[in-house]
PAVEX-239539 format. One record per residue (C-alpha): residue number from 1; x, y, z; residue in one letter. Coordinates in steps of 0.1 Angstrom, whole numbers, plus 2048, in hexadecimal, padded with zeros to 3 digits. Layout:
N
baba num->NUM u->X v->Y w->Z residu->A
...
This chain:
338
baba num->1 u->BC2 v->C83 w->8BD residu->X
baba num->2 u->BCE v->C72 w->8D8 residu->X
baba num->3 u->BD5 v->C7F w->8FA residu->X
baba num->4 u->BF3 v->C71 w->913 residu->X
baba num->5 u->BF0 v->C7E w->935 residu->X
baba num->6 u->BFB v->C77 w->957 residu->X
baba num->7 u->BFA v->C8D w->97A residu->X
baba num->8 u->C1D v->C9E w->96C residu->X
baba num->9 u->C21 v->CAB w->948 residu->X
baba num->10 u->C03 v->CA2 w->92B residu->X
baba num->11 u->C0A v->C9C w->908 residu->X
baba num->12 u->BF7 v->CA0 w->8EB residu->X
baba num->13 u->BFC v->C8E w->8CB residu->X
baba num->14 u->BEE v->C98 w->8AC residu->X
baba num->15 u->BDF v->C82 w->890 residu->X
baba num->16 u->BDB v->C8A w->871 residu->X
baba num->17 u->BBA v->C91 w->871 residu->X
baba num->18 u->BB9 v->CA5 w->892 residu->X
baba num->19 u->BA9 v->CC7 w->893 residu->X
baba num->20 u->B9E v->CDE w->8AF residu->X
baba num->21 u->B81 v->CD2 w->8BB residu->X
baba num->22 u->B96 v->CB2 w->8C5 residu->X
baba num->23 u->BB0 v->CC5 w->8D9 residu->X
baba num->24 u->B94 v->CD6 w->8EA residu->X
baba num->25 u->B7E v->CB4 w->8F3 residu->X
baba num->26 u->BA0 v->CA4 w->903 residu->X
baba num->27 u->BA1 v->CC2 w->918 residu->X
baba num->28 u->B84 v->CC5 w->924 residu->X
baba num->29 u->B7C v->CED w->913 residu->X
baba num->30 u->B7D v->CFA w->8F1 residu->X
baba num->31 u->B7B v->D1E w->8F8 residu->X
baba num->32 u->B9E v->D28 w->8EE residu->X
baba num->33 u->B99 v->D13 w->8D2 residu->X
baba num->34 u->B96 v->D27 w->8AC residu->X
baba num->35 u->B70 v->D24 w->8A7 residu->X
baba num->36 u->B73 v->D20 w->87E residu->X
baba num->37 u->B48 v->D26 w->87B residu->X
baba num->38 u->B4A v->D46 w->88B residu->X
baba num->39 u->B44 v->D61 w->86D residu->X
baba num->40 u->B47 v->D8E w->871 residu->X
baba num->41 u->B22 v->D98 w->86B residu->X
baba num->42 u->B20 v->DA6 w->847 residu->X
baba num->43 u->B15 v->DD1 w->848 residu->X
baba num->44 u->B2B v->DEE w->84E residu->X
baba num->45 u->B3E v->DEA w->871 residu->X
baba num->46 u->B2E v->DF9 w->893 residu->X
baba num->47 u->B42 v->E1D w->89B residu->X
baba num->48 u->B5D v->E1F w->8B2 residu->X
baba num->49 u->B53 v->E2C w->8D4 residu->X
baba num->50 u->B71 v->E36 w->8E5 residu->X
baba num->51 u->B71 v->E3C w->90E residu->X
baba num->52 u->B84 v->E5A w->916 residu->X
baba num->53 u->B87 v->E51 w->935 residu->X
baba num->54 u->B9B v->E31 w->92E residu->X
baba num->55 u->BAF v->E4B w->917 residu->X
baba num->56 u->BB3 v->E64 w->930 residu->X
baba num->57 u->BBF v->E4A w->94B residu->X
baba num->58 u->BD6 v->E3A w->933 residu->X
baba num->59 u->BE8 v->E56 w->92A residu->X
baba num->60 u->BEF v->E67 w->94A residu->X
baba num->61 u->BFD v->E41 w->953 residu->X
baba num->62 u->C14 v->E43 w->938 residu->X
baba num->63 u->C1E v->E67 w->940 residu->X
baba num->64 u->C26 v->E5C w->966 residu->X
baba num->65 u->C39 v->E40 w->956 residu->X
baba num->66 u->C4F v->E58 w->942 residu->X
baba num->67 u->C53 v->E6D w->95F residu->X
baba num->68 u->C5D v->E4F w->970 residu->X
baba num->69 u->C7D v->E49 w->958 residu->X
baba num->70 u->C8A v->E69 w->96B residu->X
baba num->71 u->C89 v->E5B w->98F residu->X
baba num->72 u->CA2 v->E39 w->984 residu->X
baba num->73 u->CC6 v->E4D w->986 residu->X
baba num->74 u->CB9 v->E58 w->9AB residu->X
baba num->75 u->CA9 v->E34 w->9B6 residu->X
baba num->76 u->CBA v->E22 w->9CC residu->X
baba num->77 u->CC5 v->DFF w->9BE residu->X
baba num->78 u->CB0 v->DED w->9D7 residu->X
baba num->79 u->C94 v->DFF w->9C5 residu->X
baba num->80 u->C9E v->DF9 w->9A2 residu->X
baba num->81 u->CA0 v->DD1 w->9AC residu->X
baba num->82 u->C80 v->DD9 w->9C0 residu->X
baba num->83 u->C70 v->DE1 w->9A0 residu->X
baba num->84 u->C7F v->DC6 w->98B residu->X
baba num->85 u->C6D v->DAA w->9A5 residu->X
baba num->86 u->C4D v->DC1 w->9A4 residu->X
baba num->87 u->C52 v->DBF w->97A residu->X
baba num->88 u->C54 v->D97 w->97F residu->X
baba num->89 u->C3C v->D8D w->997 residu->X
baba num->90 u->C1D v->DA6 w->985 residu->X
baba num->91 u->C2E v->D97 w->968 residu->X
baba num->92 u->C26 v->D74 w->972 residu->X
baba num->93 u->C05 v->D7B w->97F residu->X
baba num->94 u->BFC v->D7F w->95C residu->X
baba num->95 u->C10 v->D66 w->948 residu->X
baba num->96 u->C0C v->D49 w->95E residu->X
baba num->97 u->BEF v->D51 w->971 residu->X
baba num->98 u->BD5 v->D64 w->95D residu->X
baba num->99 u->BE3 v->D53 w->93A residu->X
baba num->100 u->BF0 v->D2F w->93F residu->X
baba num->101 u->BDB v->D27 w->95C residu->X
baba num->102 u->BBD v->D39 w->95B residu->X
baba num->103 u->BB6 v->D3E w->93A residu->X
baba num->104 u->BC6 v->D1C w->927 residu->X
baba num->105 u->BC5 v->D04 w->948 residu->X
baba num->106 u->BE9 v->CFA w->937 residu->X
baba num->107 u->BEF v->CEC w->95E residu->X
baba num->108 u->BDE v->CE8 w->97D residu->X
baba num->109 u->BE7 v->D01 w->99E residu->X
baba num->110 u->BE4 v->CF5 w->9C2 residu->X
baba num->111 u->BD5 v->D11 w->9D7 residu->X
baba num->112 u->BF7 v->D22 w->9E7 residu->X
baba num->113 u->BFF v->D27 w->9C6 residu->X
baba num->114 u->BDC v->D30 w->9B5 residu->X
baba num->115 u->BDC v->D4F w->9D2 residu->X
baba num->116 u->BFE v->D58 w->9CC residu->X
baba num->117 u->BF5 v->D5F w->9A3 residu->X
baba num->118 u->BD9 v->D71 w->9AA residu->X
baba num->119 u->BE7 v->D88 w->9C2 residu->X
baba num->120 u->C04 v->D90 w->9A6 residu->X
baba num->121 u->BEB v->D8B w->98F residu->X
baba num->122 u->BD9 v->DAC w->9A1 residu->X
baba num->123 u->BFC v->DBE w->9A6 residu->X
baba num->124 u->BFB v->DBD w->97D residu->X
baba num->125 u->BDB v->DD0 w->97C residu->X
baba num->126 u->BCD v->DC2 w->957 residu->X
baba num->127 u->BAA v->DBF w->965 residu->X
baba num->128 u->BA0 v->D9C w->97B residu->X
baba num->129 u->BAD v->D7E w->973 residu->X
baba num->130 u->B83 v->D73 w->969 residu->X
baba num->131 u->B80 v->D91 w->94E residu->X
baba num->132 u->BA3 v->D88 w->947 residu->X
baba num->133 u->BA3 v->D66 w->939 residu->X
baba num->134 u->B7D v->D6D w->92D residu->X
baba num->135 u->B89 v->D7F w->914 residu->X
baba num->136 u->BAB v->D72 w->90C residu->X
baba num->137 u->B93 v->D50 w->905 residu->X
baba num->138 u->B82 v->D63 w->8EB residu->X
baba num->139 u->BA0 v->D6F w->8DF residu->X
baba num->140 u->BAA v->D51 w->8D3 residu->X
baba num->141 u->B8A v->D40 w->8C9 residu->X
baba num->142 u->B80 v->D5D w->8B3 residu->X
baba num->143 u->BA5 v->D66 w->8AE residu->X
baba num->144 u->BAD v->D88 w->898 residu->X
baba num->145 u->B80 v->D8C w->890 residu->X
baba num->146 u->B6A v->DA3 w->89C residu->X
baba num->147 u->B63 v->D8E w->8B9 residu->X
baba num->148 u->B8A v->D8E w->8C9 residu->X
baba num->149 u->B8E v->DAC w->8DF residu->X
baba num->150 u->BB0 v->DB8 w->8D3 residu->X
baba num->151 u->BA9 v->DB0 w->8B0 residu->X
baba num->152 u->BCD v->DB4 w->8A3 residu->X
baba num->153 u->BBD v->DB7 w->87C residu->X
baba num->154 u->BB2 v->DDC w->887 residu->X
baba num->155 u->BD6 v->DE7 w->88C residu->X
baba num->156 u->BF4 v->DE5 w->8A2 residu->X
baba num->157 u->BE8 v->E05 w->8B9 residu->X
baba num->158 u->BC4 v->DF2 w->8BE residu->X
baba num->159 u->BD3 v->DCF w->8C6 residu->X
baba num->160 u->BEB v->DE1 w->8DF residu->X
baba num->161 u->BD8 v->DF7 w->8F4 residu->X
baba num->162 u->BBD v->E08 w->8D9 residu->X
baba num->163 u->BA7 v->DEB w->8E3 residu->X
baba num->164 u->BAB v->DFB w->908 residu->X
baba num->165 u->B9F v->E1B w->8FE residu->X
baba num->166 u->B7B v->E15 w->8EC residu->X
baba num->167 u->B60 v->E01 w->8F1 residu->X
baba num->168 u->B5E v->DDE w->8E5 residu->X
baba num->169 u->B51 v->DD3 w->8CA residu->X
baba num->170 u->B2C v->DC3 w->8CB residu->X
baba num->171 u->B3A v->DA1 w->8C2 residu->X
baba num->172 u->B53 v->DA2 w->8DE residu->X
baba num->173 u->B35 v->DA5 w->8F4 residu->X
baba num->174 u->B21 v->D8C w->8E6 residu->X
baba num->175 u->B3E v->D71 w->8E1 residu->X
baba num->176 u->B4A v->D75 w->906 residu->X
baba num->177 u->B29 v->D6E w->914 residu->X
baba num->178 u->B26 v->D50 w->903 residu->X
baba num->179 u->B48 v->D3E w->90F residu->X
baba num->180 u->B49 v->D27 w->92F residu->X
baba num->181 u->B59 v->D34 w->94B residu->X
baba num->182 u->B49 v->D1C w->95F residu->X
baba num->183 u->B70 v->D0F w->96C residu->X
baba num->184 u->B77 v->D36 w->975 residu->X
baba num->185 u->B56 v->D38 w->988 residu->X
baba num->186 u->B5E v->D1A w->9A0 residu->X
baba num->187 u->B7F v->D24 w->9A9 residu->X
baba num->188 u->B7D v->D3A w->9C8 residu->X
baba num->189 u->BA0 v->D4D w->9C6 residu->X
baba num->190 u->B93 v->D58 w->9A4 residu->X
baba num->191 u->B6D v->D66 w->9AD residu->X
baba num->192 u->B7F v->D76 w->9D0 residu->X
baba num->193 u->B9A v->D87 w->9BC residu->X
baba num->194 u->B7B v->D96 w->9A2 residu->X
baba num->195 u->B68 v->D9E w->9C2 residu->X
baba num->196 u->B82 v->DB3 w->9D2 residu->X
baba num->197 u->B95 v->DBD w->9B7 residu->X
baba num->198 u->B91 v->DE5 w->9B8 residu->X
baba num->199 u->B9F v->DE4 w->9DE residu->X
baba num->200 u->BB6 v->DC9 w->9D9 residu->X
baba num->201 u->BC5 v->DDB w->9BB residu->X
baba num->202 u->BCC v->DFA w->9CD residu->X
baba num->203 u->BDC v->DE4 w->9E4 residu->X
baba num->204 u->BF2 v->DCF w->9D0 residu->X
baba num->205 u->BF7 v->DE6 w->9B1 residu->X
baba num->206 u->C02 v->E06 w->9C2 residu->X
baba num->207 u->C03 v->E07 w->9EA residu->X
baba num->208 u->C1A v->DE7 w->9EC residu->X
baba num->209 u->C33 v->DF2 w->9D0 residu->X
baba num->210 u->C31 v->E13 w->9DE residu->X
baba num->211 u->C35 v->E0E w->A06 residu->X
baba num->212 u->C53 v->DF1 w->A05 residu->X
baba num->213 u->C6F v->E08 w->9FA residu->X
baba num->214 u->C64 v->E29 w->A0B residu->X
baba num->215 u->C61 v->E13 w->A2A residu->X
baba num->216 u->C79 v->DF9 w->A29 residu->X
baba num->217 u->C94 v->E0D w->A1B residu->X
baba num->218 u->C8F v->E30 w->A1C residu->X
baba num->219 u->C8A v->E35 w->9F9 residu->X
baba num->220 u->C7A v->E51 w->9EE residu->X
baba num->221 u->C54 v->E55 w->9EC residu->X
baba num->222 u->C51 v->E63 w->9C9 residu->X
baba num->223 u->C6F v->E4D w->9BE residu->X
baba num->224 u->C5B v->E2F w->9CA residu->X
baba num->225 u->C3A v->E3A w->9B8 residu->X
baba num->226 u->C49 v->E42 w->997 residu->X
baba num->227 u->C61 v->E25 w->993 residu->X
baba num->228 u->C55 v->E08 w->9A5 residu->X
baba num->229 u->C33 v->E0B w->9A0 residu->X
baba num->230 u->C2A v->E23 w->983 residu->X
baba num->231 u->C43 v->E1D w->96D residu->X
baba num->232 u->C49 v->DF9 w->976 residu->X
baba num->233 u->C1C v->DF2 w->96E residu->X
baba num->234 u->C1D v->E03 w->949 residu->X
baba num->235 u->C3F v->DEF w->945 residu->X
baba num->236 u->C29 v->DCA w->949 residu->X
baba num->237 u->C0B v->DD9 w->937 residu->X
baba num->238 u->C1C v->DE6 w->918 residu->X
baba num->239 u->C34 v->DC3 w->91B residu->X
baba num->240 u->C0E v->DAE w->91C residu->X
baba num->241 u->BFF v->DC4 w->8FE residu->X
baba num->242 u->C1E v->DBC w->8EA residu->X
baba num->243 u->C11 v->D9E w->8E9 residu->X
baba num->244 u->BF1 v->DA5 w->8DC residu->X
baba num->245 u->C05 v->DC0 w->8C1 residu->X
baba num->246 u->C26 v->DB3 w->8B5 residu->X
baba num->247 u->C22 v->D92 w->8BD residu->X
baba num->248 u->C06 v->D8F w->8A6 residu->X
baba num->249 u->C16 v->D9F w->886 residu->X
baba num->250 u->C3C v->DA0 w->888 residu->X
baba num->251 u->C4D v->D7B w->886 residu->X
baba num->252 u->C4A v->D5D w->871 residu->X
baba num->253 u->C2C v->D40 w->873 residu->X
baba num->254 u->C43 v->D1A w->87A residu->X
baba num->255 u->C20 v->D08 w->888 residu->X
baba num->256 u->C06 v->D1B w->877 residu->X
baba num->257 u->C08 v->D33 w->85A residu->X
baba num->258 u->BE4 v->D36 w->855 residu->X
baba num->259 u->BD9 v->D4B w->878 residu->X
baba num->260 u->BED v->D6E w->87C residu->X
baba num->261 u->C00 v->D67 w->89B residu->X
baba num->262 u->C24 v->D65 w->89C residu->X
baba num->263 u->C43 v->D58 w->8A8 residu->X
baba num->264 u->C57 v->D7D w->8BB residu->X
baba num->265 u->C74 v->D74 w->8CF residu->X
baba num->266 u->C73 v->D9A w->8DA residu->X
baba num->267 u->C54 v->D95 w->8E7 residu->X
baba num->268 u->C5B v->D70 w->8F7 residu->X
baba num->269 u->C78 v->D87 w->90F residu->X
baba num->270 u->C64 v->DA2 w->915 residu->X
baba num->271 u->C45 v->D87 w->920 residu->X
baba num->272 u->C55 v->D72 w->931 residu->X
baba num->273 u->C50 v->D5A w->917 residu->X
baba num->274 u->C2D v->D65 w->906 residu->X
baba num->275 u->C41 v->D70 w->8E3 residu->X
baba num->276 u->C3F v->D4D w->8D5 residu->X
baba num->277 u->C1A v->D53 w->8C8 residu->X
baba num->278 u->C16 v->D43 w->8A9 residu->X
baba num->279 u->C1E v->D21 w->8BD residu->X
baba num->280 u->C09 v->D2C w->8D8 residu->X
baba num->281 u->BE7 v->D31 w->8C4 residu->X
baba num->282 u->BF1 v->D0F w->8B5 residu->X
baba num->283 u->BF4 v->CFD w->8D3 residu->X
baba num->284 u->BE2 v->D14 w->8EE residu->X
baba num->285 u->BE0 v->CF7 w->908 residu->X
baba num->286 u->C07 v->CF4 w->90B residu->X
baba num->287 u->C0F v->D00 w->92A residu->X
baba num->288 u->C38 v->D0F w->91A residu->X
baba num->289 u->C24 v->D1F w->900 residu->X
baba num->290 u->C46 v->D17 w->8E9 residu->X
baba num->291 u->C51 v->CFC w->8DC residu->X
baba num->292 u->C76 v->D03 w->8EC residu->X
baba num->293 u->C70 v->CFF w->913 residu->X
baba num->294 u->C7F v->D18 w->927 residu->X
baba num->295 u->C92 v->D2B w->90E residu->X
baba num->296 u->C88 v->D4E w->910 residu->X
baba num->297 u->C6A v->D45 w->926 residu->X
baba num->298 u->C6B v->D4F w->94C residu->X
baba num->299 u->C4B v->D44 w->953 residu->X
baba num->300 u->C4E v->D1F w->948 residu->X
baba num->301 u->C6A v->D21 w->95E residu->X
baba num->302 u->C55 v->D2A w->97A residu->X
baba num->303 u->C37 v->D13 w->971 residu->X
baba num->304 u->C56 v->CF6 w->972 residu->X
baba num->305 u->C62 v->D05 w->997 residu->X
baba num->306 u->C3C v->D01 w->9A1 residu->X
baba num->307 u->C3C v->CDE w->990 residu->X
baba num->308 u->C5E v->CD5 w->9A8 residu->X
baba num->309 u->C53 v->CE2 w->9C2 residu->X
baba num->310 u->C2D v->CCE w->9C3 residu->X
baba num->311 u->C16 v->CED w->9BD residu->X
baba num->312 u->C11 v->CE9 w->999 residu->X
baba num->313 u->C07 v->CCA w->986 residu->X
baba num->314 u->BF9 v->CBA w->964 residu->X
baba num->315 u->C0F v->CCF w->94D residu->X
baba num->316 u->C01 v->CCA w->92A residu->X
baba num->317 u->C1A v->CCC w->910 residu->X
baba num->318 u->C16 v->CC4 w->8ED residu->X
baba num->319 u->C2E v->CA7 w->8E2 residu->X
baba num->320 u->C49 v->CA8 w->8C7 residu->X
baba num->321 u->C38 v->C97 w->8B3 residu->X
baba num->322 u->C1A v->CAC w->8B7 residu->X
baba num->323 u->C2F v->CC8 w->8A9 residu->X
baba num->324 u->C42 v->CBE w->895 residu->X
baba num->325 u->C25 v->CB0 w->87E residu->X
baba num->326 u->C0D v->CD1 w->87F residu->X
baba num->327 u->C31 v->CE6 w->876 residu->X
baba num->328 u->C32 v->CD0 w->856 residu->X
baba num->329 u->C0B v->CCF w->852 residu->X
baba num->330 u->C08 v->CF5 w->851 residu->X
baba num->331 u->C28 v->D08 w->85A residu->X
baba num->332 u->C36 v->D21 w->844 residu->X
baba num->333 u->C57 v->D0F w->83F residu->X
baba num->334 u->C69 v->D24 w->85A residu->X
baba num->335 u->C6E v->D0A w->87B residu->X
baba num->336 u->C8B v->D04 w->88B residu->X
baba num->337 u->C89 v->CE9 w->8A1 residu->X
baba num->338 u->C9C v->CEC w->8C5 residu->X
């Protein structure tokens, strides 16, 4: 494989004979790389351990979110567009902060904008941004095995929030503590946000979304609990586990019709561009995650602002060509380029 870069956009170009371990040596890590060795240890499986206190807190979350459908004919419509900028930013936190820069190192963040996605990233509340991408990396080197934390092969309730609600599996575990996080280590916005991340949190998660409209504009105070904060948070989790669920069994395979994840425009709205999964566990490195740019994909469009604006840099994309060959290598017959 050959590898075109320069300090804007990087391209990859496949050869014939490329495979993973060549993606992953251009880059520099391999960790969200399908590991093909890995095997599920033979013997019946270890028993599910649920935490009822994971159960217990997401429930009553999902009831206050419920409850919080009630409050939106009384908001005010400062608070309803309150709550739509809350929904984006925690939404970006995760999409282009804790997935395509964390996780994938798809581009390169100056600091201003490294502390920006981490303090969204911490108004989304999906645990830190190092625990985060730890295991989103073994999700897709031991992709849909015993070792991937939302192991969509156990069902659609365990790859959407079952996986939330029980202990992990020994493999999990084992896996994680074997991957190199060395890159999340050095950065310091990372470790502070992991640090502080109970406090901040509370801060970010709650108080701000909370405080702006009962201050700023009388709004209020259960109004601006309920909508802006309660009902806005389970909105980006279930919206992030959709892509763990749906996005991994309803849609068709264009790149790749031998791994389980798949292409869900549904899911690619509701994201902010993270529906087009099939592509994305093809070509985890591309910074679009899709093949068609912008389309249906906020956050590229915000990765391309930062890239405009000199706080983002070395883009990788995967090339045309690049595509276009591994669709006709092993697609199941169904892309439509453009």
């Amino acid at each position: 494989m050959m590898y075109r870069g320069s300090q804007t956009v990087g391209t990859y170009v496949e050869n014939p004979q490329m495979n993973g371990d060549d993606i992953g040596k251009d880059r520099g890590m391999t960790d969200d790389i399908f590991d093909t060795t890995y095997t599920e240890k033979t013997g019946p499986k270890p028993p599910m351990k649920i935490v009822w206190k994971n159960v217990i807190l997401m429930a009553m979350l999902h009831l206050g979110a419920l409850y919080g459908f009630s409050f939106l004919p009384s908001a005010k419509p400062a608070t309803i567009i309150w709550a739509m900028v809350c929904f984006m930013l925690s939404a970006l936190g995760v999409t282009a902060g804790a997935h395509r820069l964390w996780s994938h190192r798809s581009f390169k963040a100056k600091l201003p904008l490294r502390i920006f996605l981490a303090v969204v990233n911490t108004m989304a509340f999906q645990n830190d941004i190092y625990e985060w991408a730890r295991d989103h990396r073994a999700h897709h080197k031991y992709s849909e095995t015993d070792a991937d934390p939302h192991n969509a092969m156990r069902g659609f309730f365990f790859a959407h929030i079952g996986w939330l609600l029980m202990k992990k599996h020994p493999d999990v575990i084992e896996k994680g503590k074997k991957l190199d996080l060395s890159d999340l280590q050095a950065d310091k916005v990372v470790m502070f946000q992991r640090r502080h991340y109970k406090k901040l949190i509370l801060v970010m998660c709650f108080i701000f979304p909370t405080v702006i409209p009962w201050y700023f504009w009388n709004e209020s105070l259960y109004t601006a609990f309920y909508v802006p904060c309660l009902l806005r948070y389970t909105l980006v989790l279930n919206a992030t586990w959709l892509v763990n669920s749906a996005a991994h069994m309803y849609g068709n395979r264009p790149y790749d019709k031998n791994i389980n994840p798949r292409e869900n425009r549904f899911v690619a709205i509701g994201a902010f561009g993270e529906g087009f999964h099939n592509y994305h566990h093809t070509f985890p490195y591309d910074y679009t995650t899709s093949e068609f740019g912008i389309r249906y994909n906020l956050t590229t469009c915000f990765i391309n602002l930062m890239f405009f604006l000199g706080l983002a840099s070395d883009c990788k994309k995967a090339s045309k060509e690049t595509v276009m060959a591994r669709q006709l290598r092993t697609g199941d017959g169904s892309h439509r380029s453009g």
